[in-house]
C-alpha positions in Angstrom: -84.6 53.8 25.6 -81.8 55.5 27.9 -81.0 59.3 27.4 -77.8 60.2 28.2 -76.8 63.8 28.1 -72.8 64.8 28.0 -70.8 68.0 28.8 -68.7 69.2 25.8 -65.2 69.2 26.9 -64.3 72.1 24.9 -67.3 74.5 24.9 -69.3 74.5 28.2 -72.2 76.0 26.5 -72.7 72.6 24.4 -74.4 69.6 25.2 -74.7 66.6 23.5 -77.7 64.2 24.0 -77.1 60.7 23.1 -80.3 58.4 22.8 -80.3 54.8 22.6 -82.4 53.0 20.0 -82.6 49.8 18.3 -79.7 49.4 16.3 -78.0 52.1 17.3 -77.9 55.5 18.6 -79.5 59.1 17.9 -77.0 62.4 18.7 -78.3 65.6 18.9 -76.1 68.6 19.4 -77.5 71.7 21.7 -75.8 75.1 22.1 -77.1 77.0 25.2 -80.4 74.7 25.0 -81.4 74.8 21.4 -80.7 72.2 19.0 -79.0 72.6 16.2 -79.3 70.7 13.4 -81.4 67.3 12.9 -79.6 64.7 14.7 -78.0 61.9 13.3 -78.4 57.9 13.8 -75.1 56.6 14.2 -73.1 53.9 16.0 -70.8 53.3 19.6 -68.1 53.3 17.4 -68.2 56.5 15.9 -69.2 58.2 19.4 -66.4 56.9 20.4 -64.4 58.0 17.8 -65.5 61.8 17.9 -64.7 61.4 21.6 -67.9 62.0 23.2 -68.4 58.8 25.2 -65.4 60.0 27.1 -67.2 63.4 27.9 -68.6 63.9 31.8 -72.1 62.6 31.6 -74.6 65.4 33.1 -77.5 63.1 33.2 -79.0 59.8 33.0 -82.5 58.7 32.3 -85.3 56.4 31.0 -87.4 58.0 28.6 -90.5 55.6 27.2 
């Protein structure tokens, strides 16, 4: 699985991480470090709808 966390464009207090699974993807929202809310399984095209594949990618990484 590959974590990728973005930069919100619009609050630079929020992060978003996305995580890669099997059929899919997992988003989690944080807000100066804490997550808020559950996450949510969801799909490249709705990322890319809400805009947040186009958001600066902060980091990168293989988590097992």
């Amino acid at each position: 699985m590959i974590r990728t966390l973005y930069q919100d464009k619009y609050n630079p207090k929020k992060t978003w991480e996305v995580t890669s699974i099997s059929h899919g993807f997992y988003l989690k929202q944080f807000i100066c470090g804490k997550q808020f809310g559950r996450g949510l399984k969801t799909s490249r095209e709705y990322l890319r709808s809400v805009g947040i594949l186009d958001m600066q990618i902060l980091i990168r990484e293989e988590v097992k």
